[in-house]
Rosetta silent file (secondary structure, phi, psi, omega in degrees, C-alpha in Angstrom):
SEQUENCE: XXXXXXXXXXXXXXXXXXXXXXXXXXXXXXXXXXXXXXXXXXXXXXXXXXXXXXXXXXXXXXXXXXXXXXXXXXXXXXXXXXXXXXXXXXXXXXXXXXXXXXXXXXXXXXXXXXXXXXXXXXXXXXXXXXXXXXXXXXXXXXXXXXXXXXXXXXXXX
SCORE:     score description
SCORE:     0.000 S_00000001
   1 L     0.000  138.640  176.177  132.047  128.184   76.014 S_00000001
   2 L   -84.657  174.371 -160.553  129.158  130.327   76.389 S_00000001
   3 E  -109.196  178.991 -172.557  128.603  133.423   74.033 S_00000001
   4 E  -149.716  149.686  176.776  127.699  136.889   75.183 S_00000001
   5 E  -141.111 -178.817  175.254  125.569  139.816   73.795 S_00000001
   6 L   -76.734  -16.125  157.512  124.414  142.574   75.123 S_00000001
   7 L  -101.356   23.290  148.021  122.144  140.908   77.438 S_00000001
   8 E   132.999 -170.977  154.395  124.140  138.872   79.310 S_00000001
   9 E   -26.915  148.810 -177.168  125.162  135.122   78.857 S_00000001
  10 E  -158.449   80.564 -159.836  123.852  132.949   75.869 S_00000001
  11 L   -85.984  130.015  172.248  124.631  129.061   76.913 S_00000001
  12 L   -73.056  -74.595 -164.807  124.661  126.750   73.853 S_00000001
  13 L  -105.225  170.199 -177.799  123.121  124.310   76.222 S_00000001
  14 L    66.089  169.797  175.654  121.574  123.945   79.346 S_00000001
  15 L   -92.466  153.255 -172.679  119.823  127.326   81.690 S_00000001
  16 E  -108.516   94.227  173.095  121.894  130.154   82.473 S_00000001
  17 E   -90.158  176.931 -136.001  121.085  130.607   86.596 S_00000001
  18 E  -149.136  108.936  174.185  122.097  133.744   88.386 S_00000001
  19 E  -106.649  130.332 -175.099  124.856  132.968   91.543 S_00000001
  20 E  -116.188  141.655 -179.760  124.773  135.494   94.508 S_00000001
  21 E  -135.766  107.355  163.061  127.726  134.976   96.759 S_00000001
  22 E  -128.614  130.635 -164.393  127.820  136.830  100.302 S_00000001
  23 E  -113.944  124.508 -161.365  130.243  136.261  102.872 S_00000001
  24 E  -117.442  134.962  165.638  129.137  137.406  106.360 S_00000001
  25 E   -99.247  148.517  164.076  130.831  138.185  109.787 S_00000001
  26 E  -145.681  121.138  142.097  128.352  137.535  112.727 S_00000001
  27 L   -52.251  -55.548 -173.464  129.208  138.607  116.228 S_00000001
  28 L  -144.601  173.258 -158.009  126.208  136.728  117.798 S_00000001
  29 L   -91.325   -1.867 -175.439  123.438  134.816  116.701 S_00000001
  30 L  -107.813   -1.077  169.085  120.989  137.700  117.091 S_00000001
  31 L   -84.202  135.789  176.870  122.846  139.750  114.671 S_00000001
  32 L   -92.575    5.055  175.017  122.209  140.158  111.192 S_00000001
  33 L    98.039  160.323  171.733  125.976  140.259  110.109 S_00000001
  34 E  -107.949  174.979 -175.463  128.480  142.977  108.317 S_00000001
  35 E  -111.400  148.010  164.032  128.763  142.040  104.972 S_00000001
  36 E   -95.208  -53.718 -173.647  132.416  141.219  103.983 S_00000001
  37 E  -169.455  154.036  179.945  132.249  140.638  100.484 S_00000001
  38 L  -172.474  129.506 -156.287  129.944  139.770   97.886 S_00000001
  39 L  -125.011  150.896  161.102  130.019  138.350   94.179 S_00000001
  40 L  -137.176 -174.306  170.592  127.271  137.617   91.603 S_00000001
  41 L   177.924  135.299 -165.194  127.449  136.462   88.633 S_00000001
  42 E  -104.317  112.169  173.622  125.263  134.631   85.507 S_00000001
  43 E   -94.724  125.681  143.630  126.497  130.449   84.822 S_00000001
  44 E   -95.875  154.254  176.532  125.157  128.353   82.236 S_00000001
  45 L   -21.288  -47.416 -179.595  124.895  124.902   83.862 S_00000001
  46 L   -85.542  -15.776 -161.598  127.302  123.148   81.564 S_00000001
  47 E  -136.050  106.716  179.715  130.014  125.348   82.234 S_00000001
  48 L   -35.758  129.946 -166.164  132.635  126.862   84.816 S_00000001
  49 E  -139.346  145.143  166.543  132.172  130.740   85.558 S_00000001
  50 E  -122.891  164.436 -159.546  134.060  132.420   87.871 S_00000001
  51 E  -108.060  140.247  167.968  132.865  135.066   90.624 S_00000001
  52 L  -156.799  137.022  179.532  134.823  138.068   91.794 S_00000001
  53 L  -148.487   92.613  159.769  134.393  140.657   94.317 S_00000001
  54 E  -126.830  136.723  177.702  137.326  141.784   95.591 S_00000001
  55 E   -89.406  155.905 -159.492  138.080  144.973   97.811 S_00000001
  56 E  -119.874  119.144  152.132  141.906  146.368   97.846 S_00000001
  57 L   -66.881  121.764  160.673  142.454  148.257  101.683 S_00000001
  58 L    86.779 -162.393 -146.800  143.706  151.374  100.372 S_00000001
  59 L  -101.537  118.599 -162.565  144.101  152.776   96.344 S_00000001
  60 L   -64.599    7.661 -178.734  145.026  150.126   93.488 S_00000001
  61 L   -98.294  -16.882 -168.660  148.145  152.732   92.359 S_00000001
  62 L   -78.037   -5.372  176.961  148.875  152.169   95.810 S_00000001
  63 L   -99.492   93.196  162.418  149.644  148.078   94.844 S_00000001
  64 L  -105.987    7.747  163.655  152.152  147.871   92.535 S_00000001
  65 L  -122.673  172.685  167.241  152.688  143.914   93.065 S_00000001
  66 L   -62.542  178.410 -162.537  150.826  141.676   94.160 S_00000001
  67 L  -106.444  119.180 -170.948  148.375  142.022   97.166 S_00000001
  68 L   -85.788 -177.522 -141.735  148.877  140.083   99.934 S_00000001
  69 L   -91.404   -0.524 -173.231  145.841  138.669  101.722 S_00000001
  70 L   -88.774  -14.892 -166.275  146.024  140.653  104.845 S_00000001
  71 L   -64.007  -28.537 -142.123  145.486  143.782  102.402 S_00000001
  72 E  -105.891  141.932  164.150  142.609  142.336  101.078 S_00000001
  73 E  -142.292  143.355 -166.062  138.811  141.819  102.349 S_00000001
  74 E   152.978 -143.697  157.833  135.959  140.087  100.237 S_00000001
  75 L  -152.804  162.069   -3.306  135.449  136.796   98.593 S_00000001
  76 L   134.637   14.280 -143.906  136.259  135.562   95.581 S_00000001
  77 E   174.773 -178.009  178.007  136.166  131.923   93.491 S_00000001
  78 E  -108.058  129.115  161.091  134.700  129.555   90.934 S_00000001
  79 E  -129.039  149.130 -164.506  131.431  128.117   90.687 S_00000001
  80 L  -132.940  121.814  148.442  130.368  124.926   88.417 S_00000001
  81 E   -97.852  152.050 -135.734  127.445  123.570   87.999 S_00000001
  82 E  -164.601   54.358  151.691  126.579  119.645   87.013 S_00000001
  83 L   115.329 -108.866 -162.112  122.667  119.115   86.329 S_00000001
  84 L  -133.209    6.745  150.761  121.500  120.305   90.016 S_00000001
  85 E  -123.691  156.924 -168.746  124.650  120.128   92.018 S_00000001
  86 E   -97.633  117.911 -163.466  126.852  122.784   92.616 S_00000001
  87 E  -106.945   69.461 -172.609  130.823  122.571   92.631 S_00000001
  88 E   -85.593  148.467  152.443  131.660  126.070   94.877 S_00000001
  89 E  -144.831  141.154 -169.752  135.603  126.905   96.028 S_00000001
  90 L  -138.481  133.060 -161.590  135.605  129.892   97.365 S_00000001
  91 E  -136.635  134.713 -158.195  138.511  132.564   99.215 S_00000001
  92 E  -125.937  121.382  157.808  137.179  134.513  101.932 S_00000001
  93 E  -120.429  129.205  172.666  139.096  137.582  103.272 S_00000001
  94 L  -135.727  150.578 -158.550  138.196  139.164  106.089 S_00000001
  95 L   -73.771  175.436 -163.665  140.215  142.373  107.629 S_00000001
  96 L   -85.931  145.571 -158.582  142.300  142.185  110.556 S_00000001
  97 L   -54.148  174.587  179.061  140.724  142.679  114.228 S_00000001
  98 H   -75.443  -44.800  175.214  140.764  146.198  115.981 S_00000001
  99 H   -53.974  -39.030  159.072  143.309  144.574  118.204 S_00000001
 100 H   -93.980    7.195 -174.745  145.517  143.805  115.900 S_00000001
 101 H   -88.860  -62.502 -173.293  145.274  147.170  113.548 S_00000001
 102 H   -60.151  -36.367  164.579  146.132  148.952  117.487 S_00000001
 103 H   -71.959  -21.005  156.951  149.074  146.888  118.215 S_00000001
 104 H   -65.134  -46.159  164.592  150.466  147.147  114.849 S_00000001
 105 H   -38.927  -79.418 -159.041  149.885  151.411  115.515 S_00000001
 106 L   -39.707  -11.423 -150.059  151.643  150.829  118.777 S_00000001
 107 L   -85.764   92.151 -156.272  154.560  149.144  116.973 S_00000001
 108 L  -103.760  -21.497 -151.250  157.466  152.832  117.029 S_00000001
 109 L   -71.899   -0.206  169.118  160.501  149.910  116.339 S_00000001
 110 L    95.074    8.617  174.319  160.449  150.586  112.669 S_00000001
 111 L   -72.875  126.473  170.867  159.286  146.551  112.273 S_00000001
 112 L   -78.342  150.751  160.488  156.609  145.742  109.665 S_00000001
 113 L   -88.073  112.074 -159.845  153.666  144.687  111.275 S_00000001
 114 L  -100.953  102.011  172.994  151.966  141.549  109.989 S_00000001
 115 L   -84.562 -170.670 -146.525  148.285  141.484  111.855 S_00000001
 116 L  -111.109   81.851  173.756  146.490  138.452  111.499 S_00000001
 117 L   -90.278  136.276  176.141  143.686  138.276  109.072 S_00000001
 118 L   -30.212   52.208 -164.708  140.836  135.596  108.146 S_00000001
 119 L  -104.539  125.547 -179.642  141.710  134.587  105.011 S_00000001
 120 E  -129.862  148.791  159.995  140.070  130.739  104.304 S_00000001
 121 E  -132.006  102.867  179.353  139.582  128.875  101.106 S_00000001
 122 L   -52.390   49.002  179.185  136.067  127.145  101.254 S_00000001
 123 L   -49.519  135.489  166.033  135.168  124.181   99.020 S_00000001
 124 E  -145.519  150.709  175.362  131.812  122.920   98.866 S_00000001
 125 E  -106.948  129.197  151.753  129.679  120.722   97.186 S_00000001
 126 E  -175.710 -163.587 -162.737  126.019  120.148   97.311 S_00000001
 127 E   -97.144  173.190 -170.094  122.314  119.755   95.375 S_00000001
 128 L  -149.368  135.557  163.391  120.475  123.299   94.855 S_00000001
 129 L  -109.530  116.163  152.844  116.756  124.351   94.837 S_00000001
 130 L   -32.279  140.049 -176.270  116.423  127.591   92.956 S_00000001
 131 L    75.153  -59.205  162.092  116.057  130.552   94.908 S_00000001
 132 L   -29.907  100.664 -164.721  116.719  128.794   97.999 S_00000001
 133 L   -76.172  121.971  176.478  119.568  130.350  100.160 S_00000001
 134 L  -100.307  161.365 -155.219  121.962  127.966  101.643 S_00000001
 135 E  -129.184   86.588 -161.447  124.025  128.814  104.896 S_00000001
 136 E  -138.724  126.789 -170.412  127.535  127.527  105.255 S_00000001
 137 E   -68.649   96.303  170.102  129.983  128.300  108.389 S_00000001
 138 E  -102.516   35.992  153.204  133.695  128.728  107.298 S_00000001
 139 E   127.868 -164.287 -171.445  135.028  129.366  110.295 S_00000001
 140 E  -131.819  140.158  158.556  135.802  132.172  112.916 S_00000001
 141 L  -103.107 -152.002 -148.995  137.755  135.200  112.051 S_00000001
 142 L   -63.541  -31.030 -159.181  140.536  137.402  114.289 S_00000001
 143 L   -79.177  -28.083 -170.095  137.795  138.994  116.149 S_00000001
 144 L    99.718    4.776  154.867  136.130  135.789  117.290 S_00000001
 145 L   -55.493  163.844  164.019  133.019  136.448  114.434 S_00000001
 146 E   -83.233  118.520  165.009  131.365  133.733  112.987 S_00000001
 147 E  -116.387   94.441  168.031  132.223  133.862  109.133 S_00000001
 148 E  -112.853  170.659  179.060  129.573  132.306  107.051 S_00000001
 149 E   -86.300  150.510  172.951  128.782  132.050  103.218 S_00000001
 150 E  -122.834  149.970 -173.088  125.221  132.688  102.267 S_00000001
 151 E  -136.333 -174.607  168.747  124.906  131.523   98.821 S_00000001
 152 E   173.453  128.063  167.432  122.044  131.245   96.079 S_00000001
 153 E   -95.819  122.918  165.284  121.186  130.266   92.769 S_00000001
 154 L  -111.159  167.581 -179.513  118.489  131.545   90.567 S_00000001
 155 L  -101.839  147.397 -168.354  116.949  131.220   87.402 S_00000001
 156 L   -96.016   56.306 -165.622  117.817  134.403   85.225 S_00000001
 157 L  -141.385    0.000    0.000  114.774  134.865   83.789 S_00000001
């Protein structure tokens, strides 16, 4: 396991890189995206680190169990690293469309309303060039966005 000080990580072996995790909605392809959620976090090489960014819709006293995923929008996960490839799983929440947040309003019968939110869990594998941002589509949320990850490793130095 690696040690810690006051400057960060201290990996008995191996480099200690720097993981940026952003999870993007895109309407169109001409867009630059909303941001959903987004984790960083400093891995040594040898060793499993996990990432977390997650936002709570509405005030954590207001959650006194757990949250269930339509509450929730961000992302999420573990990342691993193995020499020069990268071992991501990843949980992507993204909130529920304006259509269904109005039809849930509309709803007087005293029913809860469950709208429908994006919630995915992404695995991926693959080789990594520092610095180099990779681009990977996990799907469409309620609205009909494009939800991809943008991801990147750096050296922390």
């Amino acid at each position: 396991m690696p040690g810690t000080d006051g400057g960060g990580i201290q990996c008995t072996t191996g480099p200690v890189y720097v993981v940026e995790i952003h999870a993007v909605s895109n309407n169109s392809s001409d867009n630059a995206g909303v941001v959903i959620g987004s984790a960083s976090t400093e891995i040594c090489s040898t060793n499993a680190t996990k990432f977390s960014d997650i936002v709570m819709a509405g005030t954590i006293a207001d959650n006194t169990g757990p949250v269930a995923a339509s509450m929730k929008t961000g992302v999420e996960g573990a990342v691993q690293i193995h020499g020069r490839t990268v071992d991501m799983n990843a949980n992507i929440y993204a909130p529920p469309s304006d259509a269904d947040a109005m039809q849930c309003a509309q709803q007087d019968n005293g029913s809860a309303c469950k709208p429908h939110p994006f919630a995915v869990n992404f695995v991926r594998t693959w080789v990594f060039t520092p610095g180099k941002w990779m681009n990977f589509r996990a799907g469409t949320d309620a609205s009909g966005n494009s939800v991809s990850l943008l991801v990147r490793l750096s050296d922390s130095l």
